[in-house]
LUMNUPA-49460 format. One record per residue (C-alpha): residue in three letters; y, z, x. Coordinates in Angstrom, 1 decimal. Example, Ala and Ser with C-alpha at 12.3 -4.5 7.8 and 13.67 -1.06 7.14 Angstrom:
<rs>
{r Ala; {-4.5; 7.8; 12.3}}
{r Ser; {-1.1; 7.1; 13.7}}
</rs>
This chain:
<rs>
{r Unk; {1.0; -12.6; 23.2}}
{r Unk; {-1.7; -9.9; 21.9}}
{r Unk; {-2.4; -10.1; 18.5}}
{r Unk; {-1.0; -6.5; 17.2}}
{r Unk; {-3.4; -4.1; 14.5}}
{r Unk; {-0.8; -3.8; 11.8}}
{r Unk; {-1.6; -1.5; 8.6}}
{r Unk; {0.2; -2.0; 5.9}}
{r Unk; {-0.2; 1.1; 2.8}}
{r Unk; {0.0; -0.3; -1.1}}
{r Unk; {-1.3; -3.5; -2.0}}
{r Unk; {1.6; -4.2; -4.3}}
{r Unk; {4.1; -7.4; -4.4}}
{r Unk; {5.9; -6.6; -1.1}}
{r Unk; {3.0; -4.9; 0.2}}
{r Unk; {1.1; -8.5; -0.2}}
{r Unk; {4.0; -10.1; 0.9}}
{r Unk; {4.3; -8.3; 4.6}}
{r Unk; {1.0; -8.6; 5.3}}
{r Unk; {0.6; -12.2; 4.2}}
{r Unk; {3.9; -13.5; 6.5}}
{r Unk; {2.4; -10.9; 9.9}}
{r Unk; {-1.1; -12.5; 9.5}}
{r Unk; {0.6; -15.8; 9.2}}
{r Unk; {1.8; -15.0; 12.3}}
{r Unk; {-1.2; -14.2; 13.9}}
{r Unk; {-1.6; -10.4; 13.5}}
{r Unk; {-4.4; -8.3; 12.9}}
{r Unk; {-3.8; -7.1; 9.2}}
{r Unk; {-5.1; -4.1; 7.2}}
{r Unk; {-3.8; -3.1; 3.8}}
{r Unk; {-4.7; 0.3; 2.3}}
{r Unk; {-4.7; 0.2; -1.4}}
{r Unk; {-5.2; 3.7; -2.6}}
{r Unk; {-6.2; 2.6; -6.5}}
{r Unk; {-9.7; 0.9; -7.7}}
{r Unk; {-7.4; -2.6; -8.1}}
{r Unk; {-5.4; -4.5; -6.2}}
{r Unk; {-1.6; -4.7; -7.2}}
{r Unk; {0.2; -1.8; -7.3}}
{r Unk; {2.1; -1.5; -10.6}}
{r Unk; {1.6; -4.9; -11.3}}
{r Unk; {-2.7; -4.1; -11.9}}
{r Unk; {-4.3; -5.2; -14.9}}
{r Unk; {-7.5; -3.4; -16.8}}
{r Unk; {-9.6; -4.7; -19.5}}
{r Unk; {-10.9; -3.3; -22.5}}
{r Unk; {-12.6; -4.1; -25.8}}
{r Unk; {-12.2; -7.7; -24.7}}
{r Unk; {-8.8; -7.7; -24.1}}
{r Unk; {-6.7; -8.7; -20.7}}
{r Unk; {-3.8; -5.5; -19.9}}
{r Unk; {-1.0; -6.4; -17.5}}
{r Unk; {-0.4; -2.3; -16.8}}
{r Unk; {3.5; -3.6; -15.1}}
{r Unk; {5.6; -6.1; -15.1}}
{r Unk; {5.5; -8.6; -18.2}}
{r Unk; {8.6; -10.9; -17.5}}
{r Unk; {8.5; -13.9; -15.0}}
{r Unk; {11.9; -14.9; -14.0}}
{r Unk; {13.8; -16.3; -11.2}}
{r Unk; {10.5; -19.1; -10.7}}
{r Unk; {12.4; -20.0; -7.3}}
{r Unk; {11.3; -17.4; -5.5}}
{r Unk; {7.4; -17.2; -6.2}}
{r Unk; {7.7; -20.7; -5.2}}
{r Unk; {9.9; -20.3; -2.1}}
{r Unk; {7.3; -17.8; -1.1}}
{r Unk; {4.3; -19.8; -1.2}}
{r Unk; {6.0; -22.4; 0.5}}
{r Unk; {6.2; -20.6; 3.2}}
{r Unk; {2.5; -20.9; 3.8}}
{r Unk; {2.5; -24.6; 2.8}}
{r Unk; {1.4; -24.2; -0.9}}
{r Unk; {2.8; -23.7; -3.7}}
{r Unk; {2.5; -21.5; -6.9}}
{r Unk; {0.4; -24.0; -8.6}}
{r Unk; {-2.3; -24.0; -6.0}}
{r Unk; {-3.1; -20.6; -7.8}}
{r Unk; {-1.9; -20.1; -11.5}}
{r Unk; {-1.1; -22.0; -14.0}}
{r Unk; {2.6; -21.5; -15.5}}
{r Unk; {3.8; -22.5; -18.6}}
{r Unk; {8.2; -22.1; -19.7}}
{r Unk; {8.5; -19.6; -22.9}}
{r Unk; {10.0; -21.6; -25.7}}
{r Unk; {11.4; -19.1; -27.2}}
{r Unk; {12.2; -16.9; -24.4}}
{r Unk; {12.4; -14.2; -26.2}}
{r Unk; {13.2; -12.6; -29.4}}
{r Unk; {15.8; -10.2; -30.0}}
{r Unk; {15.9; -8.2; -33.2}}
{r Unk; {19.0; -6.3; -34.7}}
{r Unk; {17.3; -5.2; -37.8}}
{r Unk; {14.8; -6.1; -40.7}}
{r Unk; {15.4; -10.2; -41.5}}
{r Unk; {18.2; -10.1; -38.2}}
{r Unk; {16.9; -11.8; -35.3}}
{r Unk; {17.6; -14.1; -33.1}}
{r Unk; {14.9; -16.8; -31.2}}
{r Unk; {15.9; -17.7; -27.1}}
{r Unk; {15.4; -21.0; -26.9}}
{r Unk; {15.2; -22.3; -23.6}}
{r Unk; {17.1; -25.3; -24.3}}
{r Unk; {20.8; -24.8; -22.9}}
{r Unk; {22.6; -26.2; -25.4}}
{r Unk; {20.5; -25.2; -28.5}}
{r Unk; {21.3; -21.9; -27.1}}
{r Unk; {25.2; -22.7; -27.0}}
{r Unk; {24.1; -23.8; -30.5}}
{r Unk; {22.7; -19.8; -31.7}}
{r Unk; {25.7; -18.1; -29.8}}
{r Unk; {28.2; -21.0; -32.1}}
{r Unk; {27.0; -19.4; -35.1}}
{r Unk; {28.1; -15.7; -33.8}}
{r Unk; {31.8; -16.9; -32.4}}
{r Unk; {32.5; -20.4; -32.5}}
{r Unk; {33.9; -21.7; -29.1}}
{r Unk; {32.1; -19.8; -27.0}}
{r Unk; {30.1; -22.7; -25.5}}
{r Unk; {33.1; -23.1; -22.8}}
{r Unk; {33.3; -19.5; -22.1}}
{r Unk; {29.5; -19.2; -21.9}}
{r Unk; {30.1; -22.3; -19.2}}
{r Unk; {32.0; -20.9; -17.1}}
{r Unk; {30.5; -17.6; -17.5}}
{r Unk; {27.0; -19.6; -15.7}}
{r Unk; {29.4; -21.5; -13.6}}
{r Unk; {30.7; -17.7; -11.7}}
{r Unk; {26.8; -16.7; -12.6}}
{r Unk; {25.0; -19.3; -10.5}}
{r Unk; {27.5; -18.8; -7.3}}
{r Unk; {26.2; -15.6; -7.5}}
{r Unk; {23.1; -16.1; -7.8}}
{r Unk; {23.0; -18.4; -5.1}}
{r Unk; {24.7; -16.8; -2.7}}
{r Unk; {22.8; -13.3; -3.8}}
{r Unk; {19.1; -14.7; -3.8}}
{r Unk; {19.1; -17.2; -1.4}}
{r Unk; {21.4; -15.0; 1.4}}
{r Unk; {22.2; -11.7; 0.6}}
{r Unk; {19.3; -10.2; -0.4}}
{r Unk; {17.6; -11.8; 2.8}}
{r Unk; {19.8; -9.5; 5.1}}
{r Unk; {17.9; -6.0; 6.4}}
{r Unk; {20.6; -4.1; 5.6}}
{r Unk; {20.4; -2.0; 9.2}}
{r Unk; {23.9; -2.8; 10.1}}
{r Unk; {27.8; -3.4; 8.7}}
{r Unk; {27.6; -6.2; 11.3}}
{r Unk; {25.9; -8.0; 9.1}}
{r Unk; {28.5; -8.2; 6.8}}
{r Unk; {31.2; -9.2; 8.9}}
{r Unk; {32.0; -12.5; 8.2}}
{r Unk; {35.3; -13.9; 6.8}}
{r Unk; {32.7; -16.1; 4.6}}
{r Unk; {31.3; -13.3; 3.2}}
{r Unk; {34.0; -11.5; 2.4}}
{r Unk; {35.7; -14.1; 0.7}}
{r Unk; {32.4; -14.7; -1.3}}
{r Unk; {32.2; -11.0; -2.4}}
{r Unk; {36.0; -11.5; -3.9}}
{r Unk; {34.0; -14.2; -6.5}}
{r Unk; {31.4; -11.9; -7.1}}
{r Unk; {33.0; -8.9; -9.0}}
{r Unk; {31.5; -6.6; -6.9}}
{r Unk; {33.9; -3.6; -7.4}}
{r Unk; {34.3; -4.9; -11.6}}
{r Unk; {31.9; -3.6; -14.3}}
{r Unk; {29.2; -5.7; -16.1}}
{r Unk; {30.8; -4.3; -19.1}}
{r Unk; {34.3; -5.4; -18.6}}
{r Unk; {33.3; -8.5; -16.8}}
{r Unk; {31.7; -9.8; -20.2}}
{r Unk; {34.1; -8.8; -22.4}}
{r Unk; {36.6; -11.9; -20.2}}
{r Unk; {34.3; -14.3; -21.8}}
{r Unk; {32.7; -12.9; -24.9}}
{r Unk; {34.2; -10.8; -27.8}}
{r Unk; {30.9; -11.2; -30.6}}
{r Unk; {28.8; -7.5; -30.2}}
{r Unk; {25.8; -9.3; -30.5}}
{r Unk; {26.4; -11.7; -27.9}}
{r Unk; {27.7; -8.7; -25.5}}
{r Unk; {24.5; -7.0; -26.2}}
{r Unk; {22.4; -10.1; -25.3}}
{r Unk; {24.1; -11.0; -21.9}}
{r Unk; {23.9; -7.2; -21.0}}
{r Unk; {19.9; -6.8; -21.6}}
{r Unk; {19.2; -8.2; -18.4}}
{r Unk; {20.9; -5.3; -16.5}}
{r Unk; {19.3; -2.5; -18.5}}
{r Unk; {16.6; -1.6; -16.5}}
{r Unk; {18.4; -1.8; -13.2}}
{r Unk; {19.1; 1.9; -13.6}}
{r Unk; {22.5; 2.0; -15.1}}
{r Unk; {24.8; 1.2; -17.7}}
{r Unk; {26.9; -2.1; -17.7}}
{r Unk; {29.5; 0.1; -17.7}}
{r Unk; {28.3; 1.4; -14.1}}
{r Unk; {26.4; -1.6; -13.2}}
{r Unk; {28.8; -3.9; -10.8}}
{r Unk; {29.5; -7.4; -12.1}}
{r Unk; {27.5; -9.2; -9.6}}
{r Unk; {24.0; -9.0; -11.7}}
{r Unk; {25.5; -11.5; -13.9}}
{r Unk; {23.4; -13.5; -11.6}}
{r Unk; {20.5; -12.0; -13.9}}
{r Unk; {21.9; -13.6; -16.7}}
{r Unk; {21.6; -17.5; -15.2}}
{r Unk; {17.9; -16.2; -14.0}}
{r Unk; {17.4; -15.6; -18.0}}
{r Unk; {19.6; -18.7; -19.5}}
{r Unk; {19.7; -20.7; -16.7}}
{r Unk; {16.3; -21.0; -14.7}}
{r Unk; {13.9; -19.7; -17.8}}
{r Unk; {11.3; -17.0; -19.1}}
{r Unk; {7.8; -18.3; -17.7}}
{r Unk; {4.2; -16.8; -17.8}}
{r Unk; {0.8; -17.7; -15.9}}
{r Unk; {-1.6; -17.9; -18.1}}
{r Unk; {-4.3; -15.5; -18.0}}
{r Unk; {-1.6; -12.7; -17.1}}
{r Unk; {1.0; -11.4; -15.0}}
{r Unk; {-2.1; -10.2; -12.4}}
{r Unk; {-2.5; -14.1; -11.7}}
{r Unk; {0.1; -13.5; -9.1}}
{r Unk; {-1.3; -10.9; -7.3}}
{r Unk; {-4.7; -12.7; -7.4}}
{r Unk; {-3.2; -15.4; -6.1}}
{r Unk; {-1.4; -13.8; -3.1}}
{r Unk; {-4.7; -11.6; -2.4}}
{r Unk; {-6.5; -15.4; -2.3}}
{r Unk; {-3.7; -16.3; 0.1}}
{r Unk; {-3.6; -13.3; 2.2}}
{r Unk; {-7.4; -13.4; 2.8}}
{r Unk; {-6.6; -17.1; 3.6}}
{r Unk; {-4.6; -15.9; 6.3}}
{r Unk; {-7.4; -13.6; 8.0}}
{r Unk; {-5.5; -10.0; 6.1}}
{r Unk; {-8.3; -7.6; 5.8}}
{r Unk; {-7.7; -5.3; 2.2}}
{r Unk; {-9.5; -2.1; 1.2}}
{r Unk; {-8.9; -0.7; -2.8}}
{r Unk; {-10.1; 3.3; -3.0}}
{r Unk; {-8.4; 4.1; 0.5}}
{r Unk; {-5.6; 6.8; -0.1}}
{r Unk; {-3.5; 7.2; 2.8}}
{r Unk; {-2.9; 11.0; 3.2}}
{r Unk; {-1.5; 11.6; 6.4}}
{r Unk; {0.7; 9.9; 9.1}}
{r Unk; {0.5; 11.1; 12.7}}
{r Unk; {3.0; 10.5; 15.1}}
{r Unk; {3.8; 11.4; 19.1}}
{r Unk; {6.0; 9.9; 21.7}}
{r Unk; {8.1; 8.4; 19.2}}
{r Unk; {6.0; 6.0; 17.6}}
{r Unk; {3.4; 6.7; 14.2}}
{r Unk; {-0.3; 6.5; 15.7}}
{r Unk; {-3.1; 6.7; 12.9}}
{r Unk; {-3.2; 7.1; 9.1}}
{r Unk; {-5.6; 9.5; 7.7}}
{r Unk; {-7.6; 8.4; 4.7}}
{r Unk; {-8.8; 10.8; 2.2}}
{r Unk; {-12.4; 10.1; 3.1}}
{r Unk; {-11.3; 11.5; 6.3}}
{r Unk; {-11.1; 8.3; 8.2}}
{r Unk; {-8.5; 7.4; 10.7}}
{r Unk; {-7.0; 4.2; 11.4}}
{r Unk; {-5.2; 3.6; 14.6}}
{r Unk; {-2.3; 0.7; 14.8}}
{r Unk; {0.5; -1.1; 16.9}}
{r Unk; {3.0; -1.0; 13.4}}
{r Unk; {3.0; 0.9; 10.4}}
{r Unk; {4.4; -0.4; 7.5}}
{r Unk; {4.6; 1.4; 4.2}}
{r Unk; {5.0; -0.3; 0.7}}
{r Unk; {3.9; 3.2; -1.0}}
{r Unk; {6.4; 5.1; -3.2}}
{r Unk; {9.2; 6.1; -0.1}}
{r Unk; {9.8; 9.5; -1.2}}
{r Unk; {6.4; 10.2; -1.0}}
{r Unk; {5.7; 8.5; 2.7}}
{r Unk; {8.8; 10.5; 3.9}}
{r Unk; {8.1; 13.8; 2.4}}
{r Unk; {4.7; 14.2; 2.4}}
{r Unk; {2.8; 12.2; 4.6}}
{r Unk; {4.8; 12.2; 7.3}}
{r Unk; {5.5; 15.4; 9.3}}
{r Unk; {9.3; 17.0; 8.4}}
{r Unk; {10.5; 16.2; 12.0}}
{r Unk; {9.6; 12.5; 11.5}}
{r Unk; {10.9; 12.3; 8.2}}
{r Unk; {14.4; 9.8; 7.3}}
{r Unk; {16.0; 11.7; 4.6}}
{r Unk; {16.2; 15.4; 3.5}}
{r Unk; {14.8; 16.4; 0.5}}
{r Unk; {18.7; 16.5; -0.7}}
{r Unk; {19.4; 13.6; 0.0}}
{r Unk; {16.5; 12.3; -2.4}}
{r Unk; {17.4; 14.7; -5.3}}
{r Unk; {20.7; 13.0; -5.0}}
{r Unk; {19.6; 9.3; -5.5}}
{r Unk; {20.1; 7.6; -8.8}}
{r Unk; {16.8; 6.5; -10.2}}
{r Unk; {16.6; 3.5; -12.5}}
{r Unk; {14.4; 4.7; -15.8}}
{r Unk; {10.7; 5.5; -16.5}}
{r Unk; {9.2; 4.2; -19.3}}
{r Unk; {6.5; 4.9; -22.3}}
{r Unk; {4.0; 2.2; -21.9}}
{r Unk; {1.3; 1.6; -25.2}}
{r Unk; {-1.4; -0.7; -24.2}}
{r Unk; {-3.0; -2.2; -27.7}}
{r Unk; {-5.3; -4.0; -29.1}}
{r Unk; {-5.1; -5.2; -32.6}}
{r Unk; {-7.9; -6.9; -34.5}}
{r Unk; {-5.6; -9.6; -36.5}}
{r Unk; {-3.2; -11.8; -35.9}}
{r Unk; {0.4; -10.7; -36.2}}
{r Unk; {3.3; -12.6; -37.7}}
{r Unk; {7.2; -12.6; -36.9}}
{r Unk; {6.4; -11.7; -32.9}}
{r Unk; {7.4; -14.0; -29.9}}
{r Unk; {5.7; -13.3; -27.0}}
{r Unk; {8.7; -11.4; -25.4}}
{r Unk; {10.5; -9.4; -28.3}}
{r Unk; {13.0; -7.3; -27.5}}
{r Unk; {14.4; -4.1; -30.4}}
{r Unk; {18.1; -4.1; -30.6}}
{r Unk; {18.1; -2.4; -34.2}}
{r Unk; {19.7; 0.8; -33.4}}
{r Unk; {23.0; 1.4; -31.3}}
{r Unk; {22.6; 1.5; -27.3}}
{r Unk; {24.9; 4.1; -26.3}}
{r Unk; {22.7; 7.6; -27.5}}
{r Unk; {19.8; 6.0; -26.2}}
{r Unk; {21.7; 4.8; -23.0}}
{r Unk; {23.4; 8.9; -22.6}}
{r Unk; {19.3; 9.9; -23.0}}
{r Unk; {18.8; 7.9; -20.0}}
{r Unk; {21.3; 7.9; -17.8}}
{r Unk; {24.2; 10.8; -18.4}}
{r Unk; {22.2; 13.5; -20.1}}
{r Unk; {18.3; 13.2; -19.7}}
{r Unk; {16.2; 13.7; -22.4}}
{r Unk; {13.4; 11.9; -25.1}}
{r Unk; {15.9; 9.6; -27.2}}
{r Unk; {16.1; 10.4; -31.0}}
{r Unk; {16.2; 6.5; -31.4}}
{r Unk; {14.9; 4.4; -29.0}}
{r Unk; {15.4; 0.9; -28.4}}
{r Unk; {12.2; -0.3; -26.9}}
{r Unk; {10.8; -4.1; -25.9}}
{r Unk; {7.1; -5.5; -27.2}}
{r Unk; {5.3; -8.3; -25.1}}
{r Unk; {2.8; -9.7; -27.3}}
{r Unk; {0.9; -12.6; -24.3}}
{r Unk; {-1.8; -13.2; -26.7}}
{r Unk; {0.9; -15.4; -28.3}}
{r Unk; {1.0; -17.9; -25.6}}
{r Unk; {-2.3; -17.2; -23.9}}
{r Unk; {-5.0; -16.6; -26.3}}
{r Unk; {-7.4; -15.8; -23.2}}
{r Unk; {-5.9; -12.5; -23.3}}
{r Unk; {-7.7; -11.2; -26.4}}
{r Unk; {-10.7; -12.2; -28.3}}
{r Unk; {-10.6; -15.0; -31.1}}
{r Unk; {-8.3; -13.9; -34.1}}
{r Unk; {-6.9; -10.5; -32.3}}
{r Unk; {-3.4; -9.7; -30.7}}
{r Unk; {-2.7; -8.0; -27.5}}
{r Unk; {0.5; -5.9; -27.3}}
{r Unk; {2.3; -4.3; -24.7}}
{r Unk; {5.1; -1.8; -25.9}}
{r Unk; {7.5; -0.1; -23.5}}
{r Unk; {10.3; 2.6; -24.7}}
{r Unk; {12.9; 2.8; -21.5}}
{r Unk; {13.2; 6.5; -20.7}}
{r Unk; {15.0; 8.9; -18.2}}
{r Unk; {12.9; 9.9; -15.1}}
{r Unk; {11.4; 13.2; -14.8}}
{r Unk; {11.0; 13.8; -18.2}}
{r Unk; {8.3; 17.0; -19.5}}
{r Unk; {5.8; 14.4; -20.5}}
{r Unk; {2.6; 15.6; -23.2}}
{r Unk; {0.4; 13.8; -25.1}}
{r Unk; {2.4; 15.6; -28.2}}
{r Unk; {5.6; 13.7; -27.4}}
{r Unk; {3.4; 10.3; -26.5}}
{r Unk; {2.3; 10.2; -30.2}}
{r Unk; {5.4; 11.0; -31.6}}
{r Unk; {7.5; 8.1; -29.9}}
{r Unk; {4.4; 6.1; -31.1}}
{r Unk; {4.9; 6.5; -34.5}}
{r Unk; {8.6; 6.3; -33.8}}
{r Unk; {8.5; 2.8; -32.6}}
{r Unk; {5.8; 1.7; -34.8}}
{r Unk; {7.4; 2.7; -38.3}}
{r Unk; {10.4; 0.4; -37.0}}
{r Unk; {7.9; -2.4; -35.9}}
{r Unk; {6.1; -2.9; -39.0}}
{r Unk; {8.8; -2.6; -41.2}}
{r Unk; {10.9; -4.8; -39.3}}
{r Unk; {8.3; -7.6; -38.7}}
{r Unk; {7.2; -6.6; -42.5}}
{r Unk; {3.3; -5.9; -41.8}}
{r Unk; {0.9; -3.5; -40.9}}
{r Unk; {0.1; -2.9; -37.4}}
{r Unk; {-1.5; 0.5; -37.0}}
{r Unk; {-4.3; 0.4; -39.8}}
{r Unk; {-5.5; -2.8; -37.9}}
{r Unk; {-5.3; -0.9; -34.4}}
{r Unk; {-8.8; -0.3; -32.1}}
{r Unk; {-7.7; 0.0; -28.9}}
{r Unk; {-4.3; 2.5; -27.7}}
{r Unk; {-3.6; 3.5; -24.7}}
{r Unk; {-0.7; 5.1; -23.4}}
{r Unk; {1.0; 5.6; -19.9}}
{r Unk; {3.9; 7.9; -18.8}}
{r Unk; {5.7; 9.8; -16.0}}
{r Unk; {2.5; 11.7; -15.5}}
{r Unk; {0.6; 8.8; -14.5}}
{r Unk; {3.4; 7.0; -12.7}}
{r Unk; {3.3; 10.0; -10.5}}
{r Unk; {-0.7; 10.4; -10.1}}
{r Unk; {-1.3; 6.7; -9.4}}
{r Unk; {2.1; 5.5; -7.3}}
{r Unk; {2.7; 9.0; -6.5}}
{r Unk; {6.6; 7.6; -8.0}}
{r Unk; {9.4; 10.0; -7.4}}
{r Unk; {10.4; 11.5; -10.5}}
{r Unk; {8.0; 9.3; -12.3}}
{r Unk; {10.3; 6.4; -12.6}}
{r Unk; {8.7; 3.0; -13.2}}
{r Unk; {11.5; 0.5; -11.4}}
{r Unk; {13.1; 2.3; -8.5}}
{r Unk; {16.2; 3.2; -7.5}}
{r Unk; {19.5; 2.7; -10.1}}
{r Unk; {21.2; -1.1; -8.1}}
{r Unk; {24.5; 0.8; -8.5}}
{r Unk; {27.3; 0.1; -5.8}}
{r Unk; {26.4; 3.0; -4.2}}
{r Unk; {23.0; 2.3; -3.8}}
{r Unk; {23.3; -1.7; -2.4}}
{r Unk; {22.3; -2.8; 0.9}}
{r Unk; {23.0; -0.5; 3.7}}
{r Unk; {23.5; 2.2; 1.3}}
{r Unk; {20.2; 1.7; -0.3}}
{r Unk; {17.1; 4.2; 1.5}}
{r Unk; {17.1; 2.0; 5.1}}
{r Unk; {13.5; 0.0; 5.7}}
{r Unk; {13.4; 1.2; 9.0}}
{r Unk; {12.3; 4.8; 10.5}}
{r Unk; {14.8; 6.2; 12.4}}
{r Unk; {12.3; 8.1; 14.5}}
{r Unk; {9.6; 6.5; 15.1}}
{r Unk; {10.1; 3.2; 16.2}}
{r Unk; {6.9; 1.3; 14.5}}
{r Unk; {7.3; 2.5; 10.9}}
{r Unk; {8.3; 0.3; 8.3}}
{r Unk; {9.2; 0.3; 4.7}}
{r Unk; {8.9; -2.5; 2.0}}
{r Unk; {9.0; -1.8; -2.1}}
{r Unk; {11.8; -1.4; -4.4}}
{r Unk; {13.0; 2.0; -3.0}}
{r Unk; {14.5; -0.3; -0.2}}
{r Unk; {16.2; -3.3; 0.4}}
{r Unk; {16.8; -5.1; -1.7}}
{r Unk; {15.5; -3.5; -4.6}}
{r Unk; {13.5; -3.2; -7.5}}
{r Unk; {12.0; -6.2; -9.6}}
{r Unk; {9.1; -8.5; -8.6}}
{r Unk; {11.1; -11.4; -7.0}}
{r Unk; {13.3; -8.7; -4.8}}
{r Unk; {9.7; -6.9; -3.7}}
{r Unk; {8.4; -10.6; -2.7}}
{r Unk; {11.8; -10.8; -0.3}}
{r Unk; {11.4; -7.5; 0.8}}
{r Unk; {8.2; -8.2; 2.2}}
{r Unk; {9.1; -11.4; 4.4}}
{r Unk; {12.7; -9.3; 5.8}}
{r Unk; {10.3; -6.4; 6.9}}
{r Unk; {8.0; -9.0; 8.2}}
{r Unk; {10.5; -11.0; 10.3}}
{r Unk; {12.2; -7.3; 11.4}}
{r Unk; {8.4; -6.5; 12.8}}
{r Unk; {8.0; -10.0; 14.6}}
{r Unk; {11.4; -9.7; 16.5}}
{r Unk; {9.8; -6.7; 17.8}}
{r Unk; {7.1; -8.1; 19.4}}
</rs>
């Protein structure tokens, strides 16, 4: 068999991950990486001698980094060093209201005890119907292409999807088991960001839920851009070639079948397969010519996105008390926040917002006697965006911070910087600016979910959370390997 040229656009998690698994298999790899770094969303910057993760913060599901790895003979080890969170996470209802994650099982059943006695049976076989999901979600479904209904015709299945409250709510699902608001509120964090309510959300992402409880909140220290290092170290291991500053900015097809890329340098790159792990929208309605492209503009405008997000990057020259290194803000009521995001689109009055502090666990992530924050305020996609508004929500969540950790934060502040829809959309070219994909309602899962295959031309390819399966760092890893194994059938 010829080897095959194979480029591969975006140097993000799946992006990694499909070139990694073709060059494994001996393919000629390229991957495009329009940015200065490496990583995609999940890139990293310093500044003023601190470490900034610019994406994803949380490590969860630890099964599937190493399931990846393993499928190059090593393991996650070979390349970071991870360390379980103990507390996972804080979650604060107010000003001397909070309550520490432990990531011991039963001195969690312990904290929920204090809220509603008896729970620790429901919260059993809550986990019990929350790992059969996750099993059969993580370690099957999410493995499946999605090109076909065939796929899901098995009486197996079928009978499997009865147990996994598909068609129920997340909302009315944890109300069976749980009647204490604050425990409600803590088993539904998990789904917020997956682009919808848990009134909207289907019941089967209580597999989240034993991800969180269940299998732990970990970090690699130095940062969440470890990863990536490591699976650039791997890829390049495997023979994959990757170029940072090369901007794909046109797709040329004939005969049925995508030819060269066109870089903004001017350069073309021919190829045998094309695969894309760049924003979707953007590959389909603007670099590819209209009569090549999957979906009509319509069709996009229709999609459900999961939210953007305010993101402050700061540096703080003391020490800060009262912070885990995950803290989560549960002090003002979800639903007008959750209406500003998902039923009628605007900035939130009061937002609820989340503040990773790594510097916590990892003091390599700041210099000696300073803390590193990372705040994020959920917010609906497509949102006017100015720095005007950017400083306003900054003094809105700060105000709330200090008082409710009791100190002062901003005074002691010498490095801020922010991050928005407007740069979602200049560095990922993200539709609508969103920061985690498309909304995992039941209308947008598996076949119904933007397909990872062009239906025109028959060597184009799509990986990244606008596809199967979906948004999140562990679903981009998959996605990768099933658009991998789709290309090697075809050769």
């Amino acid at each position: 068999m010829r080897p095959k040229k194979i480029v591969v656009i975006g140097s993000g998690f799946s992006g990694l991950s499909t070139a990694t698994h073709l060059a494994a298999a001996g393919h000629s790899v390229l991957v495009l990486e329009k940015n200065e770094v490496l990583g995609g969303r999940a890139r990293k910057f310093n500044a003023n001698g601190f470490t900034f993760d610019m994406g994803p913060s949380w490590y969860w599901m630890p099964d599937v980094f190493e399931n990846y790895f393993s499928n190059f003979g090593k393991k996650a080890a070979d390349y970071y060093d991870l360390v379980r969170l103990d507390p996972s996470y804080a979650v604060f209802f107010g000003k001397g209201d909070d309550i520490k994650i432990p990531a011991n099982l039963d001195e969690f059943k312990a904290e929920l005890e204090k809220l509603e006695p008896g729970v620790s049976e429901k919260l059993d076989a809550f986990l019990k119907q929350a790992a059969f999901k996750y099993e059969r979600g993580i370690n099957d479904l999410v493995h499946r292409p999605s090109l076909s209904f065939m796929e899901f015709l098995d009486f197996r299945l079928f009978r499997d999807f009865l147990k996994m409250d598909i068609f129920q709510s997340m909302s009315k699902h944890l109300r069976k088991f749980f009647t204490h608001e604050k425990i409600i509120r803590l088993m539904e964090f998990p789904v917020l960001f997956l682009g919808e309510t848990a009134q909207k959300i289907p019941a089967l992402y209580s597999l989240m839920n034993y991800a969180d409880i269940v299998l732990g909140t970990w970090y690699p220290l130095g940062g969440m851009h470890k990863i990536i290092e490591g699976m650039v170290a791997l890829a390049k291991e495997k023979g994959v070639v990757l170029r940072n500053n090369a901007e794909v900015v046109a797709i040329s097809a004939e005969n049925s079948a995508a030819k060269t890329v066109k870089l903004a340098n001017g350069e073309e790159i021919t190829f045998d397969f094309l695969v894309a792990s760049a924003d979707y929208h953007h590959v389909d309605k603007n670099l590819l010519a209209p009569e090549y492209s999957n979906y009509s503009q319509k069709y996009w405008d229709r999609r459900v996105m999961a939210p953007s997000s305010l993101l402050f990057y700061i540096g703080v020259n003391k020490r800060l008390k009262n912070l885990q290194h995950h803290n989560l803000f549960f002090d003002e009521p979800l639903e007008p926040h959750a209406d500003a995001i998902y039923t009628n689109p605007r900035w939130p009055e009061k937002p609820l917002f989340y503040v990773s502090a790594p510097s916590v666990t990892d003091p390599a992530v700041a210099p000696e006697g300073k803390e590193n924050l990372f705040v994020l305020i959920p917010l609906a996609p497509d949102l006017k965006d100015t720095e005007e508004l950017r400083n306003e929500y900054f003094h809105k969540v700060m105000d709330r911070l200090e008082k409710i950790t009791g100190q002062e934060i901003r005074p002691h502040i010498e490095y801020n910087r922010s991050y928005a829809h407007s740069d979602f959309k200049k560095d990922y070219f993200a539709f609508k600016g969103n920061a985690y994909g498309l909304a995992n309602t039941l209308k947008q899962t598996a076949i119904l979910k933007p397909t990872l295959r062009n239906k025109k031309l028959s060597n184009l390819y799509y990986t990244g959370q606008l596809t199967v399966p979906g948004p999140g760092v562990p679903p981009s890893l998959i996605s990768g390997e099933v658009v991998a194994k789709e290309i090697l059938k075809r050769i």
